[in-house]
N, CA, C and O atoms as a MOPAC input file, in Angstrom:
PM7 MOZYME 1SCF
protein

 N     22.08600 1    77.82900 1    -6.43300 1
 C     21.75500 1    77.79600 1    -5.01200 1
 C     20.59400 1    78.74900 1    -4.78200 1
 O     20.66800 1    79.93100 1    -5.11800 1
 N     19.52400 1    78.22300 1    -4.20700 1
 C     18.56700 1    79.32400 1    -3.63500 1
 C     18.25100 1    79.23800 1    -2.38900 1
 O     17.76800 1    78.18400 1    -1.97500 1
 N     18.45900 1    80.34700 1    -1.51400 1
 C     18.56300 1    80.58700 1    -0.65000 1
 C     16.86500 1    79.98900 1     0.01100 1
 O     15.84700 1    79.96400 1    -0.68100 1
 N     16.93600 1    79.60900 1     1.30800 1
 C     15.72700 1    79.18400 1     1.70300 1
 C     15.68100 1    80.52700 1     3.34900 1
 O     14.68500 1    81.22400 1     3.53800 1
 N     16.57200 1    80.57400 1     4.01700 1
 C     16.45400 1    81.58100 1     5.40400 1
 C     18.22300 1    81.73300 1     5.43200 1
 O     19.05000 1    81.13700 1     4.74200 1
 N     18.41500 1    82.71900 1     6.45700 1
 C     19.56000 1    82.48400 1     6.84400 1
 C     20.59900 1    81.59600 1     7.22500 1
 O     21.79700 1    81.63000 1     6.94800 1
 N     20.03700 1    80.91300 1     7.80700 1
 C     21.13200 1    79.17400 1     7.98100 1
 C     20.83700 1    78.33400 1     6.93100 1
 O     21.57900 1    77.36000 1     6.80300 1
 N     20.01900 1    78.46100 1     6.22100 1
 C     19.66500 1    77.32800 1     5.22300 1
 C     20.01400 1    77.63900 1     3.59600 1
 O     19.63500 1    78.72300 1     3.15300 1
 N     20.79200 1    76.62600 1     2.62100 1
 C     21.03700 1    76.66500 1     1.54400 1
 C     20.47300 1    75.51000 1     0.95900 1
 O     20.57200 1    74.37200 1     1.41800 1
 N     19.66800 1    75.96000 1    -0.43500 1
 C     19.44300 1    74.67100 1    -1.51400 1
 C     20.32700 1    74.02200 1    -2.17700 1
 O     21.36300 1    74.45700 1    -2.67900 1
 N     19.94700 1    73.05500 1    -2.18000 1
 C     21.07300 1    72.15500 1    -3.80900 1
 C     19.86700 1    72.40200 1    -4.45000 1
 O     18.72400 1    72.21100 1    -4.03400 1
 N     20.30500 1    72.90800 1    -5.65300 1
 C     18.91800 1    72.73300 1    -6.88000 1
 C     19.48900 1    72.13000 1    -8.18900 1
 O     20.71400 1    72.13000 1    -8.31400 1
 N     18.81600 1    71.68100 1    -9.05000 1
 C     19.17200 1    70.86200 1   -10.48300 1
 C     19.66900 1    69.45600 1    -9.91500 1
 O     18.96300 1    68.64300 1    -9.31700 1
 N     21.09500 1    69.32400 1   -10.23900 1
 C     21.63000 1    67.93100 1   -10.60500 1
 C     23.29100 1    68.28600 1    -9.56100 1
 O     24.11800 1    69.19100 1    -9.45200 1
 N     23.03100 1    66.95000 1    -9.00300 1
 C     25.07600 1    66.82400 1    -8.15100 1
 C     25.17200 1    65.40700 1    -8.65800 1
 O     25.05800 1    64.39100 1    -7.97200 1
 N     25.42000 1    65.48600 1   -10.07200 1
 C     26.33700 1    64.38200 1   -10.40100 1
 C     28.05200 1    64.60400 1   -10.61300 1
 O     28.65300 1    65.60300 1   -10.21700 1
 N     28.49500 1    63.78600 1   -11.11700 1
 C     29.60400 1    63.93400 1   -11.25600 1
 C     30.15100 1    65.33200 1   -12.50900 1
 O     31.30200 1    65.76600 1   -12.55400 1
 N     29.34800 1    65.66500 1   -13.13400 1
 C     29.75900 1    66.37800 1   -14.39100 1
 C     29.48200 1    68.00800 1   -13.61300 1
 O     30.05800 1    69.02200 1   -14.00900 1
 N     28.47500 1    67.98600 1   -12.43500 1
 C     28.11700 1    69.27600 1   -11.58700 1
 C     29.09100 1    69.38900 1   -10.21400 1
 O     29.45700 1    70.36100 1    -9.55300 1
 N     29.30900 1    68.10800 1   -10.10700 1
 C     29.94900 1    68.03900 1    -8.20400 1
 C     30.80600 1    69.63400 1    -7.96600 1
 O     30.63000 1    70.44500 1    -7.05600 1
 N     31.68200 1    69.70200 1    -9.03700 1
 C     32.72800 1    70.82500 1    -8.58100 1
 C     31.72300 1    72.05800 1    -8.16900 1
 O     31.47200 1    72.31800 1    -6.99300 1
 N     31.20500 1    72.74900 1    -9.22900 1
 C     30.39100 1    74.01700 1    -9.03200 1
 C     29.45600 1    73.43100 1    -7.70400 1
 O     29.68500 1    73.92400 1    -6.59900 1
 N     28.50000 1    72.47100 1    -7.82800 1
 C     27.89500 1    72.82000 1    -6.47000 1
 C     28.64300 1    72.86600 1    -5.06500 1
 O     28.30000 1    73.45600 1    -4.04100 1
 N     30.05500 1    71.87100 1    -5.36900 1
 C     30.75400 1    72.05400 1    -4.10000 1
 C     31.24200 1    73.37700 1    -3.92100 1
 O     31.70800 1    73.64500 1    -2.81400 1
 N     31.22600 1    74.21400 1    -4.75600 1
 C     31.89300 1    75.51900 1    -4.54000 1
 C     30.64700 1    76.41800 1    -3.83200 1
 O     31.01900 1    77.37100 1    -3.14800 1
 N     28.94600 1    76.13700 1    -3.97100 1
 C     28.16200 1    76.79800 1    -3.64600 1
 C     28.30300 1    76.77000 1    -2.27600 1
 O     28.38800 1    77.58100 1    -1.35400 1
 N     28.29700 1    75.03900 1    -2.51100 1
 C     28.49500 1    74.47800 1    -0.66200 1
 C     28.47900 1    75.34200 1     0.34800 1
 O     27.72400 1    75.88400 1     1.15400 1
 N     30.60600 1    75.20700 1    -0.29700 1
 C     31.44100 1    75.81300 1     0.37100 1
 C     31.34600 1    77.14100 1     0.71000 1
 O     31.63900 1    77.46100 1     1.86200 1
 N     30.94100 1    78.09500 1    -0.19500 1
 C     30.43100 1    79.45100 1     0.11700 1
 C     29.47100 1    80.00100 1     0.86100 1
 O     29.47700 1    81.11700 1     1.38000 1
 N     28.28200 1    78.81500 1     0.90800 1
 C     27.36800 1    79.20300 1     1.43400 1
 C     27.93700 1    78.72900 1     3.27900 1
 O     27.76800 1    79.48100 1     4.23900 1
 N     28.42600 1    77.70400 1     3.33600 1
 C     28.75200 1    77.76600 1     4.86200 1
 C     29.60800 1    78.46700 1     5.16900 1
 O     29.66000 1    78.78700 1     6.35600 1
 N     30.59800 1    78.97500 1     4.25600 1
 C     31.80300 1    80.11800 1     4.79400 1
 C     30.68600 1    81.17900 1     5.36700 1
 O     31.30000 1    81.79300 1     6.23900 1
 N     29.30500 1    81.71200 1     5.30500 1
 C     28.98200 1    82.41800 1     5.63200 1
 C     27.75200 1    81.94400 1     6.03400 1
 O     26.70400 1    82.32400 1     5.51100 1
 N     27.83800 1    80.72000 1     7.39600 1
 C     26.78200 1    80.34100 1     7.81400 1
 C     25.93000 1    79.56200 1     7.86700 1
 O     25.40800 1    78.98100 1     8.81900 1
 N     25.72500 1    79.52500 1     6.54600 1
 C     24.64400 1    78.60600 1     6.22000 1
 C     25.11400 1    76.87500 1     6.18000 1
 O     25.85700 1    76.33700 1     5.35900 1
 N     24.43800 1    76.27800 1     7.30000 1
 C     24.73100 1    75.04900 1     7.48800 1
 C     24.18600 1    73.57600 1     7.64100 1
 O     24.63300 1    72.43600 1     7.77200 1
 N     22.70400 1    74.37300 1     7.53400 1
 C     21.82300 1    73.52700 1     6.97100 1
 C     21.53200 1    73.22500 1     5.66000 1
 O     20.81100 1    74.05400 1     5.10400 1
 N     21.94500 1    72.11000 1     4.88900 1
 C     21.25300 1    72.18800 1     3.46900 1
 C     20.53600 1    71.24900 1     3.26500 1
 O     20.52400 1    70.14300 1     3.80500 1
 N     19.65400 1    71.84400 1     2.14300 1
 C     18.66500 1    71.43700 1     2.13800 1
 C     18.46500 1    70.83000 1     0.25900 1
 O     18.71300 1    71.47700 1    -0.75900 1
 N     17.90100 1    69.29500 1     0.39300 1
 C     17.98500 1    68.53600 1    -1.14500 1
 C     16.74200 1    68.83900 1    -1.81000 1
 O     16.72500 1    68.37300 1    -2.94900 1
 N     15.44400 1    69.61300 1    -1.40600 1
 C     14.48100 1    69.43800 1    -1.67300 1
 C     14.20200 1    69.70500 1    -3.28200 1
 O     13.43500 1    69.02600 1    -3.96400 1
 N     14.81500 1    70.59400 1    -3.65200 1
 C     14.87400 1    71.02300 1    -5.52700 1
 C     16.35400 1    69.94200 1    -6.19500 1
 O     16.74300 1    70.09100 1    -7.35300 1
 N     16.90400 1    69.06900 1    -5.37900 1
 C     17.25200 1    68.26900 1    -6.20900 1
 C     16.69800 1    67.09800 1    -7.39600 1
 O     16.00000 1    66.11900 1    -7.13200 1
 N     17.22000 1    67.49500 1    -8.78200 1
 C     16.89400 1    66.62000 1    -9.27300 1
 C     17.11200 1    65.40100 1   -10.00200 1
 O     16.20400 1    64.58600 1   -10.16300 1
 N     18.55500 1    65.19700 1   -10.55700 1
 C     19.04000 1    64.15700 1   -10.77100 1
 C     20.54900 1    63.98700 1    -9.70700 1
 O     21.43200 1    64.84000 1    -9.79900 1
 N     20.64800 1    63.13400 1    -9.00300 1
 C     21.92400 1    62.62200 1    -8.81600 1
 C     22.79400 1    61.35900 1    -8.49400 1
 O     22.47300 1    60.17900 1    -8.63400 1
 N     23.97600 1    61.88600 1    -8.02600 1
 C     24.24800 1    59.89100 1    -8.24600 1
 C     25.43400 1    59.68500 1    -7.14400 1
 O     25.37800 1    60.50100 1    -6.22400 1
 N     26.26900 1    58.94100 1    -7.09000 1
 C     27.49700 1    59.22800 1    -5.68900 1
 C     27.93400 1    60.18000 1    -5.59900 1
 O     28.49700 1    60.32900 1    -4.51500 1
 N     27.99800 1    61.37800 1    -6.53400 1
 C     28.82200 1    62.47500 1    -6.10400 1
 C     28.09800 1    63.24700 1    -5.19000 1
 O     28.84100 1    63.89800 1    -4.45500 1
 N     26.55200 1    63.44300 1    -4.92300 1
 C     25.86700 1    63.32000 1    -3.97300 1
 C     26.38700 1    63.07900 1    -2.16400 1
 O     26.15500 1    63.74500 1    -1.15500 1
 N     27.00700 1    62.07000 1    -2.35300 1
 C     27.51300 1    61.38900 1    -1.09900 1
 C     28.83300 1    61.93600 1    -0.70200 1
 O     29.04000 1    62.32600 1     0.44700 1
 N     29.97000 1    61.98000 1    -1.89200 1
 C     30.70400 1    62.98500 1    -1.52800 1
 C     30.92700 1    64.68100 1    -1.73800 1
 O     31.95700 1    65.34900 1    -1.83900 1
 N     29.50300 1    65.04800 1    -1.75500 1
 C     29.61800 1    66.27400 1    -1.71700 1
 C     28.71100 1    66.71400 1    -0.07600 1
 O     28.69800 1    67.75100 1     0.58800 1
 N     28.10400 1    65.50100 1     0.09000 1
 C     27.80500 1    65.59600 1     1.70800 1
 C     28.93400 1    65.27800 1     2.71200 1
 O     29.11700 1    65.92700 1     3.74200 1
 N     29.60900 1    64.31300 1     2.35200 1
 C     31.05700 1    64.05000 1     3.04000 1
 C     32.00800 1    65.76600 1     3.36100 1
 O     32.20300 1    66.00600 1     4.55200 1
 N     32.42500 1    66.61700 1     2.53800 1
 C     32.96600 1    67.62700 1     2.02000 1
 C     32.13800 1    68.38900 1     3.04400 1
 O     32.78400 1    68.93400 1     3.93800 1
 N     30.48700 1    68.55000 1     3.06600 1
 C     29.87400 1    69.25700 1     3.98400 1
 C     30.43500 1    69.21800 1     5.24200 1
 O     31.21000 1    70.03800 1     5.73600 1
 N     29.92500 1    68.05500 1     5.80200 1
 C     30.25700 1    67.47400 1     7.00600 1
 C     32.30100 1    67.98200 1     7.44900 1
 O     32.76300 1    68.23500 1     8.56200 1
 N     33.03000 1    67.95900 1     6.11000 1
 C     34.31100 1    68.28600 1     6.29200 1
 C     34.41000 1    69.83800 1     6.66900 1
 O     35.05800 1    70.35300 1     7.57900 1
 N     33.55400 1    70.46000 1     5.67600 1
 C     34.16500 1    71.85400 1     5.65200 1
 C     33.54000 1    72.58900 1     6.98700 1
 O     33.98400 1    73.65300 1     7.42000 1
 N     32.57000 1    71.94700 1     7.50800 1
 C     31.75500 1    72.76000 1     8.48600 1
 C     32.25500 1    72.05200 1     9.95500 1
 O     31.64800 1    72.39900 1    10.96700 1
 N     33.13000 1    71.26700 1    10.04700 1
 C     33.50100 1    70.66100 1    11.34700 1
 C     32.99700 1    70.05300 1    12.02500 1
 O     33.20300 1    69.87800 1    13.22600 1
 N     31.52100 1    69.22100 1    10.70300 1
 C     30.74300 1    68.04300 1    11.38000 1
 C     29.49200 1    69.28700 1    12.00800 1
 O     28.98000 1    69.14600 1    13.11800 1
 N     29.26900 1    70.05600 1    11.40300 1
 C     27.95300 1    70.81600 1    11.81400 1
 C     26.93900 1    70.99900 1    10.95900 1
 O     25.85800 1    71.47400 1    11.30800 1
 N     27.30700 1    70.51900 1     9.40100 1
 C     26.27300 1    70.56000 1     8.46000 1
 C     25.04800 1    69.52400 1     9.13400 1
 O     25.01600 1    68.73800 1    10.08100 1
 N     24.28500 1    69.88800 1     8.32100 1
 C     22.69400 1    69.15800 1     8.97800 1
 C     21.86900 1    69.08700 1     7.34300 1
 O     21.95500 1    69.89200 1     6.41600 1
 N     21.16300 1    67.94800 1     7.42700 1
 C     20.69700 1    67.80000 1     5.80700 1
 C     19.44200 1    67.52600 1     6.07000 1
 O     18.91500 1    66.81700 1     6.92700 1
 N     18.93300 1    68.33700 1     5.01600 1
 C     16.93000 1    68.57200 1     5.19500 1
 C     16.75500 1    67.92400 1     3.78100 1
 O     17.49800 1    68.05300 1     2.80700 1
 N     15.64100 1    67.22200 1     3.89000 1
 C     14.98200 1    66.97000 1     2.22500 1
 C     15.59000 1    65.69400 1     1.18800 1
 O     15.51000 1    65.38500 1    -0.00100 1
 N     16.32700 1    65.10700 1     2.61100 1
 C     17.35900 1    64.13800 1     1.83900 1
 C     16.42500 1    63.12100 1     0.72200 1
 O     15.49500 1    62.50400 1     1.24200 1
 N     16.58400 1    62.98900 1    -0.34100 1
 C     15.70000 1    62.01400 1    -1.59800 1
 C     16.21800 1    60.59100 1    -1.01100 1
 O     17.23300 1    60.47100 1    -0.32500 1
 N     15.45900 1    59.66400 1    -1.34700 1
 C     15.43000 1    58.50100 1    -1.09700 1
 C     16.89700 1    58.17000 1    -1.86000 1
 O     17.85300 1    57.65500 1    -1.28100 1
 N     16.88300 1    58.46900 1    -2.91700 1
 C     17.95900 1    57.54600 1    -3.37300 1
 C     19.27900 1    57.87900 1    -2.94000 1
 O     20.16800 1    57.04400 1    -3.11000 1
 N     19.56900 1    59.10500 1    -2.34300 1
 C     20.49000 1    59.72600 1    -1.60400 1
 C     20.67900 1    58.86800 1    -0.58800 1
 O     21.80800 1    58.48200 1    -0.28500 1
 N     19.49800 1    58.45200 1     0.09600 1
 C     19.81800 1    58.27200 1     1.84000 1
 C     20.09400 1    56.51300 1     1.34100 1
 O     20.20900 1    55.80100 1     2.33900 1
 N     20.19300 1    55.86700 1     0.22700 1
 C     20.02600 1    54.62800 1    -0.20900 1
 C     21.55500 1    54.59200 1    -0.62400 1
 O     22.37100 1    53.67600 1    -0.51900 1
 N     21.68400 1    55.85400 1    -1.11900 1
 C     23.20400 1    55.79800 1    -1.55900 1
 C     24.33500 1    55.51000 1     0.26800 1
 O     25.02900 1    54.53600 1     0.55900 1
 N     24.03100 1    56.97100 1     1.21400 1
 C     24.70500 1    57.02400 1     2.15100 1
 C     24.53000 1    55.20600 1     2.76000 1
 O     25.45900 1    54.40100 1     2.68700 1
 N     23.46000 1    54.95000 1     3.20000 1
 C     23.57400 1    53.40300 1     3.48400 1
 C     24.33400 1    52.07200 1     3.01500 1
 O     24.98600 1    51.26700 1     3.68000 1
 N     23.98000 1    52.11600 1     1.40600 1
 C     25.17200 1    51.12800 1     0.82800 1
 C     26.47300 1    51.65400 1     1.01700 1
 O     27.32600 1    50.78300 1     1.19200 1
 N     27.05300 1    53.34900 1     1.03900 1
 C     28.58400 1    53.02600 1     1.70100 1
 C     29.01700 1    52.84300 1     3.07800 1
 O     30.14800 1    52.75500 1     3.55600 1
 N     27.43300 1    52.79200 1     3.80300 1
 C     28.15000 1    52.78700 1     5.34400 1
 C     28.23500 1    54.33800 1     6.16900 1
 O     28.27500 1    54.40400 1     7.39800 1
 N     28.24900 1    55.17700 1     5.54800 1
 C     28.44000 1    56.41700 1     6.31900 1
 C     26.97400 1    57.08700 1     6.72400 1
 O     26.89000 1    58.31200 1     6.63700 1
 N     25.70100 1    56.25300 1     7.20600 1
 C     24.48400 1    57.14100 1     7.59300 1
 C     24.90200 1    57.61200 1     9.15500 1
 O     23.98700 1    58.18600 1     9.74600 1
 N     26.10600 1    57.45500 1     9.87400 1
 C     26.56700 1    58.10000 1    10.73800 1
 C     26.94400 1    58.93600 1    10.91600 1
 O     26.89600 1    59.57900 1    11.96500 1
 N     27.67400 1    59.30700 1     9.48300 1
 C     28.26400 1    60.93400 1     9.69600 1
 C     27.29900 1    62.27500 1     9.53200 1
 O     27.73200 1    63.39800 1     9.78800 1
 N     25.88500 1    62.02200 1     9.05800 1
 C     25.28200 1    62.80700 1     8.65100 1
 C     24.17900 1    63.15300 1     9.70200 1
 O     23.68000 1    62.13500 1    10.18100 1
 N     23.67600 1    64.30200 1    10.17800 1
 C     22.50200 1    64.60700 1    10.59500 1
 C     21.71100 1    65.15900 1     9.46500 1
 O     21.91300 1    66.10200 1     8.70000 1
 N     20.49900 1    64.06800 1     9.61700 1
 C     19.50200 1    64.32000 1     8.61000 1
 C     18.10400 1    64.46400 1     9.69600 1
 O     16.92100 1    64.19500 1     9.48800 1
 N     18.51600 1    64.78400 1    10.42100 1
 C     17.10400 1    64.95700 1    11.68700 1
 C     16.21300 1    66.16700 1    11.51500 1
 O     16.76100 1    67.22400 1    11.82900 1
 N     14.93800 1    66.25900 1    11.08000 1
 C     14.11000 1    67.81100 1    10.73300 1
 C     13.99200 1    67.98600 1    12.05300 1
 O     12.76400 1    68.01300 1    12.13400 1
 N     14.51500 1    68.17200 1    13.51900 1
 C     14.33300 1    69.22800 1    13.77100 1
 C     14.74000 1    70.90000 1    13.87900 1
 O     13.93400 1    71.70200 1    14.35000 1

């Protein structure tokens, strides 16, 4: 995780399935203390676990996470399951 400002946390490397746990634990830590914007921009490989590790966001933060930098194939993923509703991906 690298920190970008105070409300804001990176995903960096890979959220596939073989990473999901550890980054969900960054997640989770990083919004236990705030940070609730995250941000995909240093992501580099991933695959559905992606989708439910944004799901988990959206869970752990009470629907206040907000997602910056989303990669195409991410926002391709959220669409084929149907959930581009639960997510704010809005830069402002």
């Amino acid at each position: 995780m690298d920190d970008l400002n105070d409300d804001t946390f990176s995903v960096a490397g890979d959220l596939v399935m073989t990473t999901y746990q550890e980054q969900r634990q960054r997640g989770i830590a990083a919004m236990e203390q705030g940070r609730l914007i995250i941000d995909f921009q240093k992501l580099e490989e991933l695959d559905s676990s992606a989708v439910a590790f944004m799901l988990e966001c959206v869970r752990v933060s009470n629907n206040q996470a907000k997602f910056r930098s989303v990669p195409k194939a991410l926002s391709g993923l959220v669409d084929l399951y149907g959930v581009t509703c639960l997510f704010d991906t809005t830069q402002g």
